[in-house]
MIDREN-612708 format. One record per residue: z, x, y of N, C-alpha, C in turn; residue in three letters; residue number from 1. Coordinates in pm, 1 decimal, m for minus. Layout:
<nodes>
Z, X, Y, Z, X, Y, Z, X, Y, ALA, NUM
...
</nodes>
This chain:
<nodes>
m1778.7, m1492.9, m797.8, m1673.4, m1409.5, m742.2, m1725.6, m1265.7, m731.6, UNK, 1
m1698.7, m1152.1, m615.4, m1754.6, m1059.5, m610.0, m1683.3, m967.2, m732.7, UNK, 2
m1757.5, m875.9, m768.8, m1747.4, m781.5, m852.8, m1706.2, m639.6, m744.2, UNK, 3
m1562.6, m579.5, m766.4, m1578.4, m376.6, m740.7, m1637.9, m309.0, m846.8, UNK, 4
m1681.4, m201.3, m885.4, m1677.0, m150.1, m976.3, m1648.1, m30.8, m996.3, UNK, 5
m1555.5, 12.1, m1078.1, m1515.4, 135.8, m1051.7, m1556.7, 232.4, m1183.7, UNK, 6
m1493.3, 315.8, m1189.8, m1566.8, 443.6, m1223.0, m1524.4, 422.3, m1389.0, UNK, 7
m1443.1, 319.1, m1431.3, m1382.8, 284.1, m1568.9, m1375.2, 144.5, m1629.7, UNK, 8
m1389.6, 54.7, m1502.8, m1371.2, m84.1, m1532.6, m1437.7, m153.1, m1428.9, UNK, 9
m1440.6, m305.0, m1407.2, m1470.7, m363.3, m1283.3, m1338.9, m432.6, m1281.6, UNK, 10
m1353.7, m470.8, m1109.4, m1213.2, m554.1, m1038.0, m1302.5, m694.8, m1013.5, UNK, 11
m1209.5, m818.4, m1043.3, m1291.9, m958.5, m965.7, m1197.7, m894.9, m839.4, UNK, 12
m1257.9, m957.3, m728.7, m1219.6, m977.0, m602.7, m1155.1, m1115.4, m592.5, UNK, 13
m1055.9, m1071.9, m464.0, m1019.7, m1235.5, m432.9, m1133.2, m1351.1, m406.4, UNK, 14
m1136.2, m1472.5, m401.2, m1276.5, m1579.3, m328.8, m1266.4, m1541.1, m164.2, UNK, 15
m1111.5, m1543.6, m138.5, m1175.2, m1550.0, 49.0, m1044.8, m1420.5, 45.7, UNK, 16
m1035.8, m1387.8, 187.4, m945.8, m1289.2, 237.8, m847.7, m1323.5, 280.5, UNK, 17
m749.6, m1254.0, 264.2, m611.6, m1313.0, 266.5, m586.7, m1278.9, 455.8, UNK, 18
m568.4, m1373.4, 489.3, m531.0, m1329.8, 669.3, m445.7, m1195.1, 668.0, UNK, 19
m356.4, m1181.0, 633.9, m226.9, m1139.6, 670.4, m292.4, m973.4, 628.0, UNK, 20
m316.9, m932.9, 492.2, m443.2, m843.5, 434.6, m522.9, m751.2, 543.7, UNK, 21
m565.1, m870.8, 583.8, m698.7, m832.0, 696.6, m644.4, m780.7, 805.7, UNK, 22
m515.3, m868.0, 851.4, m441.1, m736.2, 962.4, m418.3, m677.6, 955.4, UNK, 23
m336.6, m607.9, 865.5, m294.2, m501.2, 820.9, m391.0, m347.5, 837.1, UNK, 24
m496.1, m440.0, 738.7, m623.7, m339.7, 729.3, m679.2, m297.4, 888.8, UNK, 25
m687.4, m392.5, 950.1, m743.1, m391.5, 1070.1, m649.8, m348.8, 1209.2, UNK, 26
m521.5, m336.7, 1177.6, m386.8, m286.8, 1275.6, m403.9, m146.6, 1200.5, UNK, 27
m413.4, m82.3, 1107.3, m424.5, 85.0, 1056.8, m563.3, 121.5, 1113.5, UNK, 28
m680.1, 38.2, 1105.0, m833.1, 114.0, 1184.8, m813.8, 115.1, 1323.0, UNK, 29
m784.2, m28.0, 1363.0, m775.5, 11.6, 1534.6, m666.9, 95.4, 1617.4, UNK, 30
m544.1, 81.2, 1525.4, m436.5, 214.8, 1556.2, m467.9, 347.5, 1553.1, UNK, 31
m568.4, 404.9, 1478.4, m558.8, 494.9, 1431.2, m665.1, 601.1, 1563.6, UNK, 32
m634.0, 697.1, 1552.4, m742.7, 763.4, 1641.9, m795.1, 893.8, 1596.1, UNK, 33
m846.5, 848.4, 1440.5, m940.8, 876.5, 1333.4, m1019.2, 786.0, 1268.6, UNK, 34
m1131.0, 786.1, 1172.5, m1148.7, 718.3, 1120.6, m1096.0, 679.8, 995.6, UNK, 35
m1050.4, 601.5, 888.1, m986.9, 595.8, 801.7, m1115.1, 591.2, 698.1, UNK, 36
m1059.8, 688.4, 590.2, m1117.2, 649.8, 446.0, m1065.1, 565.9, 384.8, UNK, 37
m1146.4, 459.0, 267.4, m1083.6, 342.4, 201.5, m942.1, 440.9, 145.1, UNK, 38
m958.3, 523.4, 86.4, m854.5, 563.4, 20.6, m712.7, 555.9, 96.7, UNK, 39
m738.2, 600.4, 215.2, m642.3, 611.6, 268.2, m544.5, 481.3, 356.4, UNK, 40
m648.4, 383.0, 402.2, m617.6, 253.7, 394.9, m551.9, 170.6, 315.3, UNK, 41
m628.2, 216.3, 152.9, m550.5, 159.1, 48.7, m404.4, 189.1, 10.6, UNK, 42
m384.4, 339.6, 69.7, m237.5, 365.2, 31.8, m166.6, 337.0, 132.9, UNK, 43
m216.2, 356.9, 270.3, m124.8, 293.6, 392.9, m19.3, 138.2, 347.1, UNK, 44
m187.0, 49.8, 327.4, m116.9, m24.7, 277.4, 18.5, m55.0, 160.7, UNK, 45
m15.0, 1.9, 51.5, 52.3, 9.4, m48.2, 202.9, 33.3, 8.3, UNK, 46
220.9, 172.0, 83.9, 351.1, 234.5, 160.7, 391.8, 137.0, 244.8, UNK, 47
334.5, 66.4, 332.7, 358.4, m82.6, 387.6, 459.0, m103.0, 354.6, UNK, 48
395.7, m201.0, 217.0, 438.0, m297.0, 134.0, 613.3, m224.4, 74.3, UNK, 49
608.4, m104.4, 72.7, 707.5, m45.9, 23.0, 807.0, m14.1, 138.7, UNK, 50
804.7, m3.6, 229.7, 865.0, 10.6, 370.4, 934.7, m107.4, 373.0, UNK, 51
844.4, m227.7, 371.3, 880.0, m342.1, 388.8, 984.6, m356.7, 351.8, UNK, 52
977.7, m374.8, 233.2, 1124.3, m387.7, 81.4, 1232.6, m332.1, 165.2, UNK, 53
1196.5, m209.6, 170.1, 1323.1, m77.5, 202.5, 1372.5, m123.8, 305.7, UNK, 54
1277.2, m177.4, 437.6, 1339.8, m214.2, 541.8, 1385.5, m398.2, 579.6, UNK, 55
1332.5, m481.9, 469.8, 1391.2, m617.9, 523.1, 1422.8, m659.5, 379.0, UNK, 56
1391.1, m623.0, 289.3, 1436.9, m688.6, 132.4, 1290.8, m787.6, 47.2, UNK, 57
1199.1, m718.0, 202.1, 1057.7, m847.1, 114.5, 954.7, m772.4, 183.1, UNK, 58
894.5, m836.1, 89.0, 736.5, m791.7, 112.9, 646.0, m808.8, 267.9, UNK, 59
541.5, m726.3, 280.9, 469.9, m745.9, 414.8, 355.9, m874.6, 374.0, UNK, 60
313.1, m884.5, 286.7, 201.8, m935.7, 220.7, 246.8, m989.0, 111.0, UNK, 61
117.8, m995.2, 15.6, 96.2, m1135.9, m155.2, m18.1, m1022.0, m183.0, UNK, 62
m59.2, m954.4, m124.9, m115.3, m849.4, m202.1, m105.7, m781.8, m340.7, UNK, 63
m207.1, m855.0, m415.1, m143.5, m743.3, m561.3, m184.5, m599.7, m563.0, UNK, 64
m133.9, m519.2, m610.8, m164.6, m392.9, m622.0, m171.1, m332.2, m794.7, UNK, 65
m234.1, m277.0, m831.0, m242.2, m219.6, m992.8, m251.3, m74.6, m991.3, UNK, 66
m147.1, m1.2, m1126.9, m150.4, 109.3, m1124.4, m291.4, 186.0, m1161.5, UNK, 67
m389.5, 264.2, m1099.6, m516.9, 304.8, m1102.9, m479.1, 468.3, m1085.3, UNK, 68
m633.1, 491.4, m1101.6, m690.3, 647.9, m1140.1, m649.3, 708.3, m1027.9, UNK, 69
m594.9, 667.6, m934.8, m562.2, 729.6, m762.5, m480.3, 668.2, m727.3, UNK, 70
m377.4, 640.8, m798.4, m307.2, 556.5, m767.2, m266.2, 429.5, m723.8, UNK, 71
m176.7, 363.3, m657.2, m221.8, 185.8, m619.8, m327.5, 154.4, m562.6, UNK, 72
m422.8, 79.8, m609.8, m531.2, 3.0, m568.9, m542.5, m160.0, m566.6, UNK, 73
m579.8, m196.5, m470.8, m560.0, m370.0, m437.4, m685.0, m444.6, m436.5, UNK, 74
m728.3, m512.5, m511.6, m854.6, m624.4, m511.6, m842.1, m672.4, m343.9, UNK, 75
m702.7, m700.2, m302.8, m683.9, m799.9, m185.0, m701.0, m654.8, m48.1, UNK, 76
m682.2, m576.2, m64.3, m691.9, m490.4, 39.6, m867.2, m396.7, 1.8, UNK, 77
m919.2, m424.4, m85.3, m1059.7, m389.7, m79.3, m1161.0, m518.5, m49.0, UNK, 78
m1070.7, m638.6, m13.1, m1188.9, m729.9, m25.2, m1167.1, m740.1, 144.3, UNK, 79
m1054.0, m678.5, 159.6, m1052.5, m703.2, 332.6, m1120.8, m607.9, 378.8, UNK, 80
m1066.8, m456.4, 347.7, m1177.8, m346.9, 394.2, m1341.1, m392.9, 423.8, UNK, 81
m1373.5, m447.7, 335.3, m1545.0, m473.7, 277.8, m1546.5, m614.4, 343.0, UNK, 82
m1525.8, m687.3, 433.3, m1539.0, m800.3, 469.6, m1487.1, m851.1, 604.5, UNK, 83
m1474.5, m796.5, 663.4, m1412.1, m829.7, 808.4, m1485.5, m795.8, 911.0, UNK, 84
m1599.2, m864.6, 998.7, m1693.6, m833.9, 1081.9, m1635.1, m706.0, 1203.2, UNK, 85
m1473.6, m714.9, 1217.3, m1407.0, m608.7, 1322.1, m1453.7, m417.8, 1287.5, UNK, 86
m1497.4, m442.9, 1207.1, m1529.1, m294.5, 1079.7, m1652.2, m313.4, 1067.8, UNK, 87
m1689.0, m135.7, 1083.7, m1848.6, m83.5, 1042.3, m1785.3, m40.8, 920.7, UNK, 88
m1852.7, 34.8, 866.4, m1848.9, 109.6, 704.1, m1996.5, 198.5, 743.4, UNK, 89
m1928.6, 312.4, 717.5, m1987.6, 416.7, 725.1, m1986.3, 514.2, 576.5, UNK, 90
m2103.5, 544.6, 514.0, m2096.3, 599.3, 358.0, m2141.5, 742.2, 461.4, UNK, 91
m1999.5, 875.9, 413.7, m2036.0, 951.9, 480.4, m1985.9, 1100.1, 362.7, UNK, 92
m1981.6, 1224.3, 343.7, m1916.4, 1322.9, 283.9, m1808.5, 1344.0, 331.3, UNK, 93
m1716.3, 1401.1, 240.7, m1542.1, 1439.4, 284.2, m1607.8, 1546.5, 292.2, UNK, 94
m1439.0, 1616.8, 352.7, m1411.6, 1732.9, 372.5, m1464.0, 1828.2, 191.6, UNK, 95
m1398.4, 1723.6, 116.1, m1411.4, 1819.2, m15.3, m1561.8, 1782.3, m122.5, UNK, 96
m1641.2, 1745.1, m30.4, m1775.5, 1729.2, m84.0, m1826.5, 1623.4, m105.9, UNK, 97
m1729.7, 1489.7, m166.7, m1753.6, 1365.3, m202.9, m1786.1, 1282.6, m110.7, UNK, 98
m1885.1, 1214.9, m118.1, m1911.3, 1092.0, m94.9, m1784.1, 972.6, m31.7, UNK, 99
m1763.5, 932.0, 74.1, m1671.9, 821.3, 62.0, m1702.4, 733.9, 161.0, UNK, 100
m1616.9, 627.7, 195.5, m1692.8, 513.5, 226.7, m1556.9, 562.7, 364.4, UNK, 101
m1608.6, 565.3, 547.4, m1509.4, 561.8, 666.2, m1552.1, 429.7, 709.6, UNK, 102
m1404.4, 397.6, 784.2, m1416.1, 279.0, 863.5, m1375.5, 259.4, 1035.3, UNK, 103
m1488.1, 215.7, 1084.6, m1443.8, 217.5, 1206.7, m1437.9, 71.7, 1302.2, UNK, 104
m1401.8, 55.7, 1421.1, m1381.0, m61.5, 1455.6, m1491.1, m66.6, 1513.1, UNK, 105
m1552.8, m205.8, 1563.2, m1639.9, m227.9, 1638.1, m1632.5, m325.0, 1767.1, UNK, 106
m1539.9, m293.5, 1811.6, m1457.8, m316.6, 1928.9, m1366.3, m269.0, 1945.7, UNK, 107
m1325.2, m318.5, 2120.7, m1224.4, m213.9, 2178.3, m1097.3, m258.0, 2110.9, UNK, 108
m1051.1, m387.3, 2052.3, m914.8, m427.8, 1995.0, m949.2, m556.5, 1905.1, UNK, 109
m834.9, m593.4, 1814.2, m865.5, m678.9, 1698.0, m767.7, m803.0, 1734.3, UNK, 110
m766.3, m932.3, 1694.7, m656.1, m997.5, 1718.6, m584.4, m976.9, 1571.7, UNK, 111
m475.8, m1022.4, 1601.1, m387.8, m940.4, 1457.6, m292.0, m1090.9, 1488.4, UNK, 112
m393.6, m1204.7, 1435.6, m269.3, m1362.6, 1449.1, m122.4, m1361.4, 1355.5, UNK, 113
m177.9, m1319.1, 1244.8, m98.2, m1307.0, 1144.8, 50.4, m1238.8, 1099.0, UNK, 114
45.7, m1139.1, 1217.9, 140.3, m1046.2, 1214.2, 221.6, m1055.3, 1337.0, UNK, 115
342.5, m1055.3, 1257.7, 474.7, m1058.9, 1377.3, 459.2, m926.6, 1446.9, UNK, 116
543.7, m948.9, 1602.7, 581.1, m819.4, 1647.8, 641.1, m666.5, 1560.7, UNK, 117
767.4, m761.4, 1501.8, 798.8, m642.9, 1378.3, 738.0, m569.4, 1287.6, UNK, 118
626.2, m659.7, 1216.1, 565.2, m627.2, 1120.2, 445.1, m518.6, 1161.9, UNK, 119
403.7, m543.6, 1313.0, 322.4, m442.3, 1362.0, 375.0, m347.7, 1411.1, UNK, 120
512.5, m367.4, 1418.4, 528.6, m188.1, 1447.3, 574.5, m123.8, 1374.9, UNK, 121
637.2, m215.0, 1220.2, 632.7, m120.5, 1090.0, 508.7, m76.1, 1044.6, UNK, 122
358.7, m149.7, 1040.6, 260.5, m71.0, 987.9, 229.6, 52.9, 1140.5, UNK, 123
254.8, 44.5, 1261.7, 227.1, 158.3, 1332.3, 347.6, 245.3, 1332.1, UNK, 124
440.5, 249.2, 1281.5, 538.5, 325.6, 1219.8, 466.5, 403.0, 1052.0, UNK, 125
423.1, 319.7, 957.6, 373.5, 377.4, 873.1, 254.8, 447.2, 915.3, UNK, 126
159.8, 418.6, 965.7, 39.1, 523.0, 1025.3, 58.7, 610.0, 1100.9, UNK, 127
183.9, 633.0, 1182.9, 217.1, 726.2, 1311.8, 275.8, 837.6, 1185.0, UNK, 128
327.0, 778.3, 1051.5, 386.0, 903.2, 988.6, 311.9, 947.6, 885.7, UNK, 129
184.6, 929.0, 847.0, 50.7, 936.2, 737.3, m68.6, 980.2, 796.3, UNK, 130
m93.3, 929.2, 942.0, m213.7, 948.5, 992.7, m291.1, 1081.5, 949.2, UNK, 131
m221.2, 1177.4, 949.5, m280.5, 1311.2, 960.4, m242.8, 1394.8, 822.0, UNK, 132
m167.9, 1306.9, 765.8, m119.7, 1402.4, 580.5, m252.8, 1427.9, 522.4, UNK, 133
m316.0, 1532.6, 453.2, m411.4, 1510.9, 398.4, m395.1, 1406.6, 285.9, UNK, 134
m550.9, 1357.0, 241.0, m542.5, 1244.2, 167.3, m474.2, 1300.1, m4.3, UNK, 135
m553.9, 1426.8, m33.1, m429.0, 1427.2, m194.0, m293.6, 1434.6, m115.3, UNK, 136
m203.5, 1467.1, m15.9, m90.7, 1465.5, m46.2, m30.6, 1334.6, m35.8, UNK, 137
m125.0, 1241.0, 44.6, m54.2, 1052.8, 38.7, m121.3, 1053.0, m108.6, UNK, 138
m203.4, 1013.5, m181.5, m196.8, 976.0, m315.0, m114.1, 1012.1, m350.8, UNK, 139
m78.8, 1152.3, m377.1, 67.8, 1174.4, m477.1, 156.0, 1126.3, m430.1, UNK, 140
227.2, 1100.0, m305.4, 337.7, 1042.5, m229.0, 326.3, 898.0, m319.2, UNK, 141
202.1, 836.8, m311.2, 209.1, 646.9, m337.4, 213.9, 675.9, m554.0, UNK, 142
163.9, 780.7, m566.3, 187.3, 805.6, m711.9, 367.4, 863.7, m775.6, UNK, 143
444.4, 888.5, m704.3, 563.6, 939.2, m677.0, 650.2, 851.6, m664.9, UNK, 144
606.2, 722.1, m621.0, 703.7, 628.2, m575.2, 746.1, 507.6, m695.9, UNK, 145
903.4, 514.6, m694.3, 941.2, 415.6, m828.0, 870.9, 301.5, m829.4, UNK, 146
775.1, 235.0, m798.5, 664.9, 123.1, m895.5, 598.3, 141.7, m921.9, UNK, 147
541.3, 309.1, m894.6, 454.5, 301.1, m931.9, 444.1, 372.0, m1066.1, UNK, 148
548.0, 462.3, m1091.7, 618.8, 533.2, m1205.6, 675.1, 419.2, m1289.4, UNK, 149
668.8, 360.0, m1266.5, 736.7, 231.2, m1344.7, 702.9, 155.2, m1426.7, UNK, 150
514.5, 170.7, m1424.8, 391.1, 102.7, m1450.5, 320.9, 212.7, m1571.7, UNK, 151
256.2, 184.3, m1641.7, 139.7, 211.6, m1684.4, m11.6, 207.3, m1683.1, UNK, 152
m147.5, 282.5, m1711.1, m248.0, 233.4, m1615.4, m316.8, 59.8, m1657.3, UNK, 153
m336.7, 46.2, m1536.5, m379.0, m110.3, m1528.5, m274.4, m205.7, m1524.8, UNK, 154
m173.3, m159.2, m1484.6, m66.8, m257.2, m1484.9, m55.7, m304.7, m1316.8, UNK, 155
m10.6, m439.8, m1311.0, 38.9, m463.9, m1176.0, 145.4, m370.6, m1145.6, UNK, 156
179.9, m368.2, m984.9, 240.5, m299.4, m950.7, 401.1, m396.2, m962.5, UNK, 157
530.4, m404.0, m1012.0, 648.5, m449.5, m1002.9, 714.5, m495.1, m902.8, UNK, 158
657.6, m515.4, m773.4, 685.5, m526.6, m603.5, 894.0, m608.5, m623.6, UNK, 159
854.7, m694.2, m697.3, 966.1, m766.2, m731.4, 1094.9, m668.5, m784.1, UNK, 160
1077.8, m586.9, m908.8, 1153.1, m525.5, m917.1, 1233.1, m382.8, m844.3, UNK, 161
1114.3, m329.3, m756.2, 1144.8, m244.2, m635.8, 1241.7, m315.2, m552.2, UNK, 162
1224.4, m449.2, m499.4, 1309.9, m511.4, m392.5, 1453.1, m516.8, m439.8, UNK, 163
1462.8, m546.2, m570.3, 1625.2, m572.3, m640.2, 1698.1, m361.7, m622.0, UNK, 164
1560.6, m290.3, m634.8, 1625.2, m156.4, m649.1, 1644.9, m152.0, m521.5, UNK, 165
1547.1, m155.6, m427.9, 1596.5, m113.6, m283.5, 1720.9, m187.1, m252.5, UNK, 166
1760.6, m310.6, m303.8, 1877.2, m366.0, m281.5, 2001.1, m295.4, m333.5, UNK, 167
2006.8, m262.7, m425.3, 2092.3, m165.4, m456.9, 2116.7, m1.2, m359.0, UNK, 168
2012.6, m3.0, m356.5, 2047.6, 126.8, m299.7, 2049.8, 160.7, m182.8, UNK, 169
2043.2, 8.0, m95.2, 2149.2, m46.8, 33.9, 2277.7, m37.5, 51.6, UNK, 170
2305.7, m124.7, m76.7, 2435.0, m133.0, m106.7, 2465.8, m32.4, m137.5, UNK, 171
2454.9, 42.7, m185.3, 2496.1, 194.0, m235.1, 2559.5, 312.8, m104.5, UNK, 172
2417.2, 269.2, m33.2, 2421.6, 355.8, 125.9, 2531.4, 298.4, 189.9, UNK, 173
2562.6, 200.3, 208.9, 2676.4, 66.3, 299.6, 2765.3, 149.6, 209.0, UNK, 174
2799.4, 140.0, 104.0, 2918.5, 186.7, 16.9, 2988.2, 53.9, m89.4, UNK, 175
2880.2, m10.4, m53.1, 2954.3, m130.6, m152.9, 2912.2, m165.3, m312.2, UNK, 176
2852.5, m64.1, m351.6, 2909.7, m41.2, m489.8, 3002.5, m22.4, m598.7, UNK, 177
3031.4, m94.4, m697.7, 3178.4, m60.5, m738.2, 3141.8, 110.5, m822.0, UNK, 178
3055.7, 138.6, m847.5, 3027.4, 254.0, m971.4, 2940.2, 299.1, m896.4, UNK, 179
2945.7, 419.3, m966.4, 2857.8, 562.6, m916.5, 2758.8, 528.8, m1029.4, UNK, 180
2601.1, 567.9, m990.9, 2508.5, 555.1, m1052.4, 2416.3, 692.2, m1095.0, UNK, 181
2396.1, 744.6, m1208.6, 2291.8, 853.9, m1211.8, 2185.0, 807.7, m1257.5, UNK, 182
2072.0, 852.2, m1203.5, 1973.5, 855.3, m1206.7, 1865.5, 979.6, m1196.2, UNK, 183
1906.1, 1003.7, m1329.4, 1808.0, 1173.5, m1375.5, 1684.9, 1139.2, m1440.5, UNK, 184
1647.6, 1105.1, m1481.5, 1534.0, 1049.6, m1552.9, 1429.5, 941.0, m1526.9, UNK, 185
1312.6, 905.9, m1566.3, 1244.4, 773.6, m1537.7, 1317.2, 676.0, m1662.4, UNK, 186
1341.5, 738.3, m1738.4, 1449.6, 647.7, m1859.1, 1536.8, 602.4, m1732.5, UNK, 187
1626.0, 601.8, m1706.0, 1729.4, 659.7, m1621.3, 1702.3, 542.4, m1519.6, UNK, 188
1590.6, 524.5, m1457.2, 1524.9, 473.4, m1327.5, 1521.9, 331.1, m1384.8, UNK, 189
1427.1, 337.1, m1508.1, 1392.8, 216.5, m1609.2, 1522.5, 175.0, m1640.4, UNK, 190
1601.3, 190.0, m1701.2, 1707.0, 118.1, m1729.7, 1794.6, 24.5, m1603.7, UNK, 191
1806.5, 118.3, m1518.9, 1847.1, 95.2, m1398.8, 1816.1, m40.6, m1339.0, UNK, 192
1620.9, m29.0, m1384.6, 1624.4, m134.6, m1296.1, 1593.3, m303.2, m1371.5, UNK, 193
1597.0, m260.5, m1478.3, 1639.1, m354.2, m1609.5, 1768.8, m413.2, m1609.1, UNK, 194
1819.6, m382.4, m1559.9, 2007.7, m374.7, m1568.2, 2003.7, m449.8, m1442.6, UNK, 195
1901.2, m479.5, m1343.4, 1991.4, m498.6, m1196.3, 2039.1, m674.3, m1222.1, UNK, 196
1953.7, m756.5, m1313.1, 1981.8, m882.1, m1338.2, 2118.5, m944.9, m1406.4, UNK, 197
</nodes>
């Protein structure tokens, strides 16, 4: 099984690539009219996955994600980055000195089997509104967001328990809550979403 290795631990990789993964990855490079850093791929995705919830009650993907040093990071969305013949990989310097790994397409368009009409114009909805954020301000955005505050480091990300919150706070928006809810605290958040069962 392939080995990542990162700057504290190693990741196993998935054995093969998850289809659905690979579009995703590959609908944010060929959309984009930049090149993408992994980093920034990785959180596209992540925000995806969180869109998703917010906007249908489920997930885009089976992607796991774990709370990391930069926030959500995915074995299943680095094994697609690093493995999909549609993608060069280019090891090039950022803006802020470092080393990082850009990705570009190597053709004029990708087939994207996997993905519904909808689902592709929520991830070109998520890239039309990220494309150009600098990259610390999407990390903190995907570090900001209740699963991922929810977690401790090395923990999976809770995808499950986000969907029961976004459900609530549908219902909340609709007005069909019987009680008013505060939520001042990550205590506050945590309990909350302990309680939704």
């Amino acid at each position: 099984m392939p080995k990542m290795v990162g700057p504290m631990t190693s990741f196993e990789l998935p054995e093969e690539i998850d289809p659905k993964v690979r579009d995703v990855v590959l609908c944010f490079t060929y959309g984009s009219k930049i090149s993408l850093n992994a980093a920034r791929i990785m959180k596209l995705a992540y925000l995806a996955e969180l869109r998703a919830i917010e906007t249908w009650g489920r997930r885009l993907t089976s992607a796991e994600f774990k709370h990391w040093n930069y926030g959500p990071w995915s074995p299943d969305v680095a094994l697609a980055m690093e493995g999909v013949p549609e993608l060069r990989v280019e090891v090039k310097e950022t803006s802020k000195g470092r080393k990082g790994k850009f990705f570009h397409r190597t053709q004029r368009s990708a087939t994207l089997s996997s993905l519904t009409e909808e689902e592709a114009d929520l991830l070109k909805g998520v890239l039309s509104y990220w494309e150009h954020v600098p990259n610390d301000r999407l990390v903190e955005a995907t570090k900001k967001s209740p699963p991922f505050i929810w977690t401790e480091f090395g923990d999976a990300i809770p995808f499950e328990e986000y969907e029961d919150f976004a459900a609530r706070l549908r219902r909340a928006r609709d007005d069909t809550l019987e009680e008013v809810i505060e939520l001042n605290s990550k205590e506050d958040v945590r309990a909350f979403v302990k309680n939704l069962n």
